[in-house]
C-alpha positions in Angstrom: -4.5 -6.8 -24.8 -7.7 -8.0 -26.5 -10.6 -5.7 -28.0 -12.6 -6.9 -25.0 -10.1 -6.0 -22.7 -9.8 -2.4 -24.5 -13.8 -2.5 -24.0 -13.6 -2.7 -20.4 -11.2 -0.1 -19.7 -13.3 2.5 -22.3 -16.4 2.1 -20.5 -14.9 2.7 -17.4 -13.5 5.8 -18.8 -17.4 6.4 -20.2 -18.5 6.0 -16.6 -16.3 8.8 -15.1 -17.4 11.1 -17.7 -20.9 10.2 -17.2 -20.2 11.0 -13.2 -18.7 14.1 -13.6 -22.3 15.9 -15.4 -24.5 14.0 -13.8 -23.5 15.4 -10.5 -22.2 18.7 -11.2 -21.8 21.1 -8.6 -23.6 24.7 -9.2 -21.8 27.8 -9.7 -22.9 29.2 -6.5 -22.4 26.2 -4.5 -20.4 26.4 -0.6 -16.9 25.9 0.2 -17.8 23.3 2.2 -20.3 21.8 0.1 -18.0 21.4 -2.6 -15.0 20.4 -0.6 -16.3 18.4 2.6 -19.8 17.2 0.6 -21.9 18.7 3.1 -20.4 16.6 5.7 -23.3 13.9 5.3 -19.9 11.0 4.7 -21.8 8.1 5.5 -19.5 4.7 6.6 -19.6 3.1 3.7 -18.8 5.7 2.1 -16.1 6.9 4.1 -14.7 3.6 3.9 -14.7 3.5 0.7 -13.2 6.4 0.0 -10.1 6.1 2.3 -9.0 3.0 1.9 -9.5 3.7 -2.2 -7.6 6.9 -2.2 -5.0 5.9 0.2 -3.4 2.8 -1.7 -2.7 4.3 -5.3 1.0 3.6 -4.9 0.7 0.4 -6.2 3.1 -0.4 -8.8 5.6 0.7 -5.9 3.9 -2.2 -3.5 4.4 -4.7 -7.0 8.1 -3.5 -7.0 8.9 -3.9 -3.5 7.5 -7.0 -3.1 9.2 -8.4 -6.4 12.5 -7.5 -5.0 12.1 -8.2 -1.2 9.1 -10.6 -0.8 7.5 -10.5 2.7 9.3 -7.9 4.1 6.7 -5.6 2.0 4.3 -5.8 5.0 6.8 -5.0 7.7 7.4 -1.8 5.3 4.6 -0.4 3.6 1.9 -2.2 6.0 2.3 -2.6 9.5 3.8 1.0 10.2 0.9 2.6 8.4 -1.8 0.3 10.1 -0.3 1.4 13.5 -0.4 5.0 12.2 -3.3 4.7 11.0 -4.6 3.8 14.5 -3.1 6.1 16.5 -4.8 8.2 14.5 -8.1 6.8 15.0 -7.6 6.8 18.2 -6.2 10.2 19.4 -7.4 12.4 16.4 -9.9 11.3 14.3 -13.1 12.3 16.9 -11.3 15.6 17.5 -10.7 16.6 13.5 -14.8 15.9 13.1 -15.8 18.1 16.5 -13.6 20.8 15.4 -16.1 21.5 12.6 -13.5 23.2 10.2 -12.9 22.7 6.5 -9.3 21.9 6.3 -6.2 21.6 8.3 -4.8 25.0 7.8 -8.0 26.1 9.4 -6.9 24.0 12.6 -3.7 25.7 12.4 -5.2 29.2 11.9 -7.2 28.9 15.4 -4.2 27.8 17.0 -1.5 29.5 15.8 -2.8 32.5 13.9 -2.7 33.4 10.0 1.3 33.5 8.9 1.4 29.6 10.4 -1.5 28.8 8.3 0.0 29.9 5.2 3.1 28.4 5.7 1.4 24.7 6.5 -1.0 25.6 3.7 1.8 26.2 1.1 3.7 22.7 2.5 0.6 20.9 1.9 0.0 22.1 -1.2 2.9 20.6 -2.5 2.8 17.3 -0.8 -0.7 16.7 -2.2 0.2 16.8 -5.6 0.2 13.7 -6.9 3.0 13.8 -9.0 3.8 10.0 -8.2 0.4 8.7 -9.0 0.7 10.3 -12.5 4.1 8.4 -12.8 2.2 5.1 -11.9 -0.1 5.7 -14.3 1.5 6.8 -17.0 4.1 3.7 -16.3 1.1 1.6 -16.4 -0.4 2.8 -19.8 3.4 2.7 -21.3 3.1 -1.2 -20.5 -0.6 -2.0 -21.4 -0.8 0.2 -24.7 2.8 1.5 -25.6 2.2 4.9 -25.1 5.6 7.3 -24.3 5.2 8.2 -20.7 4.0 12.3 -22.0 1.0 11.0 -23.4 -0.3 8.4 -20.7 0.6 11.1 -18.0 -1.2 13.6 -19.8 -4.2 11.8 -20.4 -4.4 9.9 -17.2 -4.5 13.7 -15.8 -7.1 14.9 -18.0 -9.5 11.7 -17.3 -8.7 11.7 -13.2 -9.6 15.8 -13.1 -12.6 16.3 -15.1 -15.0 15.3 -12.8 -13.7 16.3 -9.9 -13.4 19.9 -11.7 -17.6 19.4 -11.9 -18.2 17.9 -8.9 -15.9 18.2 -6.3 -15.4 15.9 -3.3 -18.8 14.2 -3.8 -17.5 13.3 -7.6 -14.3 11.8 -5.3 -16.7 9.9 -3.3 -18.8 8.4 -5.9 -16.1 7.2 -8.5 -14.0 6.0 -5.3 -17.0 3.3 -4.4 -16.7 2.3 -8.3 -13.1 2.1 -7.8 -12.6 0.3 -4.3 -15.1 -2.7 -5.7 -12.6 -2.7 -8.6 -9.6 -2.9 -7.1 -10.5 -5.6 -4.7 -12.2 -7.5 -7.7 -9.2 -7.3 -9.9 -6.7 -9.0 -7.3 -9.2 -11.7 -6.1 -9.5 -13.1 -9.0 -5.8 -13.0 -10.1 -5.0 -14.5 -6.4 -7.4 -17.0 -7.0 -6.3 -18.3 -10.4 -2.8 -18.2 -9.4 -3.4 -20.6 -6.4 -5.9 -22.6 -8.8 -3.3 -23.0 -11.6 -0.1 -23.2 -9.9 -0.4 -24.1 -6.3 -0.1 -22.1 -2.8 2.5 -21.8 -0.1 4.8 -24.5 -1.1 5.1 -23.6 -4.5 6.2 -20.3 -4.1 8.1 -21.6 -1.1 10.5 -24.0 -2.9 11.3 -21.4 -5.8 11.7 -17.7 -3.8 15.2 -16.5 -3.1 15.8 -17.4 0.2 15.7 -13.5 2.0 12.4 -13.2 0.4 10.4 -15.0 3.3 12.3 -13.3 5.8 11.1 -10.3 7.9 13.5 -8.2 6.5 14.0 -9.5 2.9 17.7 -8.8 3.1 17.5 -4.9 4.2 19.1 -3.8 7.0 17.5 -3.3 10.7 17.4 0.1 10.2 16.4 1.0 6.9 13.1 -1.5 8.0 12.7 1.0 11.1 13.3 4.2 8.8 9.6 3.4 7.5 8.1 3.5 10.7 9.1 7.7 11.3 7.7 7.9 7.7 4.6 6.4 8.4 3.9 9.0 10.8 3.2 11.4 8.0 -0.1 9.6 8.1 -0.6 11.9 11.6 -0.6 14.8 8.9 -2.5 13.2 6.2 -4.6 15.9 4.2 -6.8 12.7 2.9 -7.5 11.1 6.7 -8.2 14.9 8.1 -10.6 15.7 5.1 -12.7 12.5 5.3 -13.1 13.2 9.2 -14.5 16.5 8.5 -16.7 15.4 5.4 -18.2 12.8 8.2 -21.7 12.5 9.7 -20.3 12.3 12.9 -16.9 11.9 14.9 -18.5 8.1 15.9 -18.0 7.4 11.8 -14.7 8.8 11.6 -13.2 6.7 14.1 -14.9 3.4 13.3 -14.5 4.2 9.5 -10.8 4.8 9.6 -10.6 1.2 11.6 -12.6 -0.9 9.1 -10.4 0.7 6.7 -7.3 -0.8 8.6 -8.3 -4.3 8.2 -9.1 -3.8 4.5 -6.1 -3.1 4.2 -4.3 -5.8 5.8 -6.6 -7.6 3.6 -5.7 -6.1 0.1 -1.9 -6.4 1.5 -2.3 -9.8 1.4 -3.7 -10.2 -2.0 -0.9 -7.7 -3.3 2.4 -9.4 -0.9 1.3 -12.7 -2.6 0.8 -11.8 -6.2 4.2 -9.9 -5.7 5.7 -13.4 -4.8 4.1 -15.1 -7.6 5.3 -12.8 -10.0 8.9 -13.1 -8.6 8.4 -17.0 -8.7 6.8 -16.9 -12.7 9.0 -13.7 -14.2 12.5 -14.6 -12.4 14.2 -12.5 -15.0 11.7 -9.5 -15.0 13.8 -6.5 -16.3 11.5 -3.5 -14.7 10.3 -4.6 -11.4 7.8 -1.8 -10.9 5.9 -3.4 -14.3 5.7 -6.7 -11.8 1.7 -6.9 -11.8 0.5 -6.0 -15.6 3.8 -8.9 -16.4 2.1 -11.2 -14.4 -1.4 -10.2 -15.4 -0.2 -10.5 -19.2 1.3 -13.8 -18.2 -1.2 -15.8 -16.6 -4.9 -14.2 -17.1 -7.1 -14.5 -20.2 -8.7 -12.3 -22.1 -11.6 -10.6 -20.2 -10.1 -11.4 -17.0 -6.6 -9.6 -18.4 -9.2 -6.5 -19.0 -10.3 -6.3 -15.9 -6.9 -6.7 -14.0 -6.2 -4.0 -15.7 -8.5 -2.1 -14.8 -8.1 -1.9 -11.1 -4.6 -1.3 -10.8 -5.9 1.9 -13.5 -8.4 2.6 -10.9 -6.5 2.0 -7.9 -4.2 4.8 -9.0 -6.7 7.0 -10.2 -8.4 7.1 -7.1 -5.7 8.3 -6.0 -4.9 11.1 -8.2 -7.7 12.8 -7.8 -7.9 12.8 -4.4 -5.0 14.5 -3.6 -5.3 16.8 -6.6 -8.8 18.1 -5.0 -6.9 18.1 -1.4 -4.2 20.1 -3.5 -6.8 22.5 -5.2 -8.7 23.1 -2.0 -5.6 24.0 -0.1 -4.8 26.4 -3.0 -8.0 28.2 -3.1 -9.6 27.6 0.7 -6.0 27.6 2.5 -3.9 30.1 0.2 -5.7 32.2 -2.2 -8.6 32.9 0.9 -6.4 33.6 3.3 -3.5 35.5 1.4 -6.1 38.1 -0.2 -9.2 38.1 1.7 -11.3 36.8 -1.2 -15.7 36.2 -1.2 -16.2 32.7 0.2 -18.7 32.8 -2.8 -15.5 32.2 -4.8 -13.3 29.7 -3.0 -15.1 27.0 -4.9 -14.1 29.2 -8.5 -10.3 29.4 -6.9 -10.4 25.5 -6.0 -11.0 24.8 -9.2 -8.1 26.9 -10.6 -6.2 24.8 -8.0 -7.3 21.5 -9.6 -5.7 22.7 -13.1 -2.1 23.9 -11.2 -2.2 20.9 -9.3 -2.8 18.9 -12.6 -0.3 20.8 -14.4 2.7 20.2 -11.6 1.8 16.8 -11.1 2.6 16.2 -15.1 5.8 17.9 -14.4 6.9 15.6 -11.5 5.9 13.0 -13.1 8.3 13.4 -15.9 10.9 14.7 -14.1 11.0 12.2 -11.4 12.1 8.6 -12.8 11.3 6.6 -9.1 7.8 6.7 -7.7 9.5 6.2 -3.8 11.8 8.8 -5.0 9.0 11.3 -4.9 7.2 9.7 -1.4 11.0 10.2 0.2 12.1 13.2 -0.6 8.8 15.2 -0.1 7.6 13.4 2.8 11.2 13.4 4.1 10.6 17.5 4.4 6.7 18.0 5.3 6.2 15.5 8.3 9.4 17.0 10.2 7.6 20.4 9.5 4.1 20.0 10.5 3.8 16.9 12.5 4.6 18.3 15.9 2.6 21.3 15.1 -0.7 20.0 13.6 -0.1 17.2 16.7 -0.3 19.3 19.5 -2.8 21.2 17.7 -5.6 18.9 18.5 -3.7 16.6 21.2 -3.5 18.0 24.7 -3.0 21.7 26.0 0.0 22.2 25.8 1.3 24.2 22.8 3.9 26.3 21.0 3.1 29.9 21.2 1.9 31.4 17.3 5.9 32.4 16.6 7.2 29.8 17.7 5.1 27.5 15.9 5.8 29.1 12.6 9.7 28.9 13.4 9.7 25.5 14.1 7.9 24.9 10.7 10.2 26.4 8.7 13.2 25.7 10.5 12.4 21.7 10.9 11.3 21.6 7.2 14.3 23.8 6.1 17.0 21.5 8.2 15.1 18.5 6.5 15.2 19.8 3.0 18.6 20.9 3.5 19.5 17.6 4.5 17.5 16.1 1.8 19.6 18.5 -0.9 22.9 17.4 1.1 23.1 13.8 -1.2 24.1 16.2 -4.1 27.1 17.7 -2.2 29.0 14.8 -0.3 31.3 13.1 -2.2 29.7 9.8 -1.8 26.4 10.9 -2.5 25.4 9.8 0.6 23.5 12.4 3.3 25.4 14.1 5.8 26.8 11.9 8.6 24.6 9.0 7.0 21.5 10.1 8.4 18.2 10.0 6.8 16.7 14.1 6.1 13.6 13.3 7.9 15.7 12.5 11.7 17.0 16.3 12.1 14.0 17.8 11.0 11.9 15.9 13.7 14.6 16.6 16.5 14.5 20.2 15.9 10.7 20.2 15.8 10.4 18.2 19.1 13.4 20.6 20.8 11.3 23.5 19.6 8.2 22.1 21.3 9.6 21.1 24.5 11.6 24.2 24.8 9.2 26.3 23.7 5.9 24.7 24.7 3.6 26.1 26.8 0.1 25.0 28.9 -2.5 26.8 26.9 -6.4 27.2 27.7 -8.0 24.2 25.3 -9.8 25.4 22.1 -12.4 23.7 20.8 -13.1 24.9 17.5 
């Protein structure tokens, strides 16, 4: 990379800092002020900010992609857009007209405190973003040689500092800078690759047959595997707080649409600069690397800068996202409701959150050598847990009583992890009976509510 390329990616860098003092929250500022924004989400802005925040696995779309061609949108598309909807459709009004903070809260009302804490202290984990570190530090490894310690470290310091000041309205503003870049960045890389080298028939006549097949040479069911994993998305900390940070449940709904198409639109751009990069780097050692090769390979200098730049900011909008979902859930969801603190200081205990969640993110990151390693097995253990739950919660009347509910979550997420832990036992390192961790977990979670269930009096709030 060029100076000018370096000089891009520094004054975005500048910019963030710039955010972060300009709008710093006070000392005495609200919970919900500095975790939902006041709720005055606007949808723009709420556009914005989901469909920003909610794509920063993108060295893992890259890879995929790269290795399996079409098949990407069967996998990490389509089954998220339809989750996506259903939760538009079914939850999305309800989350904003229950007029609470976070999801805990929504449990709390429905199935008293001890089920609160133990979907707080799942979400908690989930929401760190130990894989969008990895990305990132992955990413500066490539552009700048770093060892994976020091871009992970950095790349945590730079995504937390202004969220530490400003809290979810810092996440708003530096995800409008960030969605503009991220678009930006693979528009033009599309375009020049279609300018330079030419469109559907050229990558046609040099792909690997499988790759322009639905399934890109996976099995039937490994494709349908993604579609129970997408329903995490019915749990998704990120969706739940932009609904409640919204002016109004008419913005939620609409925004979370709008945000649907963008992202069939920004599939596109990523499914066909994935098959480029398969067509130009045949022999590509590191698959996940896929983009930044192909950037380095076909964009000047300037251009190469900015390309750089939005995959950094796609990621980053990412990270600290879920580390602010992770912080708020430590101090509004845990600390609060553990030891009756002040609500004065839930906004002092967030930000002690943001650091923990900083510092456990560095450590997954380093542990973990697979990005989709990290989406699997975590999301393999909390959607069994709390997707029936947090579900019934807001859909329909009929509902687990309070001690049943907090069985079922840690029953479903315990048969999951144990499931999950199974690989290391079994001689083949397969899981047990060759079923995936997050099957059991949902069947004992649905047996529970069915069994269990009851026809409750509506709440509300």
């Amino acid at each position: 990379m060029s100076t000018i390329d370096f000089a891009i990616i520094i004054a975005y860098l500048a910019a963030l800092v710039i955010v972060g003092f300009t709008r710093r929250a006070g000392k005495e500022e609200s919970a919900a002020s500095f975790i939902l924004g006041g709720r005055r989400l606007t949808l723009p802005a709420f556009v914005a900010t989901l469909v920003s925040s909610w794509y920063g696995g993108i060295l893992g779309v890259g890879e995929y992609s790269f290795r399996f061609g079409v098949s990407n949108w069967l996998v990490f598309g389509l089954p998220y857009y339809l989750a996506a909807f259903l939760f538009a459709l079914f939850l999305a009004g309800k989350a904003r007209q229950a007029e609470v903070l976070t999801i805990p809260d929504r449990l709390d009302a429905v199935y008293g405190r001890k089920t609160a804490v133990a979907g707080s202290i799942i979400l908690f984990l989930t929401t760190i973003p130990g894989a969008y570190v990895l990305m990132l530090a992955v990413l500066a490894r490539f552009l700048f040689g770093w060892p994976l310690w020091l871009g992970a470290g950095l790349g945590v310091i730079f995504s937390l500092f202004y969220v530490h000041l400003g809290g979810f309205r810092s996440v708003v503003r530096t995800d409008l800078i960030q969605f503009g870049l991220m678009f930006c960045g693979f528009i033009v890389l599309f375009i020049l690759l279609v300018t330079k080298y030419g469109g559907y028939d050229f990558i046609a006549s040099a792909l690997p047959e499988t790759h322009l097949t639905w399934h890109g040479g996976n099995s039937g069911w490994y494709i349908a595997s993604w579609y129970f994993i997408a329903l995490a998305t019915l749990i998704e900390p990120a969706f739940y707080q932009r609904c409640y940070a919204a002016k109004n449940k008419g913005i939620a709904r609409n925004g979370i649409f709008v945000s649907i198409a963008l992202w069939a639109c920004f599939d596109f751009l990523t499914t066909s600069c994935g098959l480029y990069a398969r067509v130009l780097l045949p022999d590509l050692a590191d698959p996940i690397s896929s983009y930044p090769a192909l950037a380095v390979h076909v964009l000047p200098v300037g251009l190469m800068g900015l390309f750089a730049l939005s995959l950094i900011a796609t990621v980053m909008s990412t990270i600290d996202s879920y580390s602010f979902l992770a912080a708020s859930t430590f101090g509004r969801d845990i600390i609060w409701r553990l030891f009756k603190i002040p609500n004065k200081e839930i906004t002092h205990y967030t930000r002690i959150g943001l650091f923990l969640s900083g510092v456990i993110a560095l450590i997954l990151a380093l542990y973990f050598e697979s990005v989709i390693d990290i989406w699997h097995d975590f999301g393999s253990v909390a959607t069994p847990a709390l997707l029936v739950p947090l579900f019934s919660a807001f859909i329909g009347t009929r509902r687990m009583p309070p001690g049943v509910a907090l069985t079922c979550i840690l029953i479903s997420g315990g048969i999951s992890l144990l499931w999950l832990l199974s690989e290391n036992w079994t001689a083949d390192s397969g899981y047990w009976l060759g079923i995936g961790p997050i099957f059991p977990g949902l069947a004992a979670s649905l047996v529970f509510y069915i069994l269990g269930g009851r026809r409750q009096k509506a709440i509300v709030n």
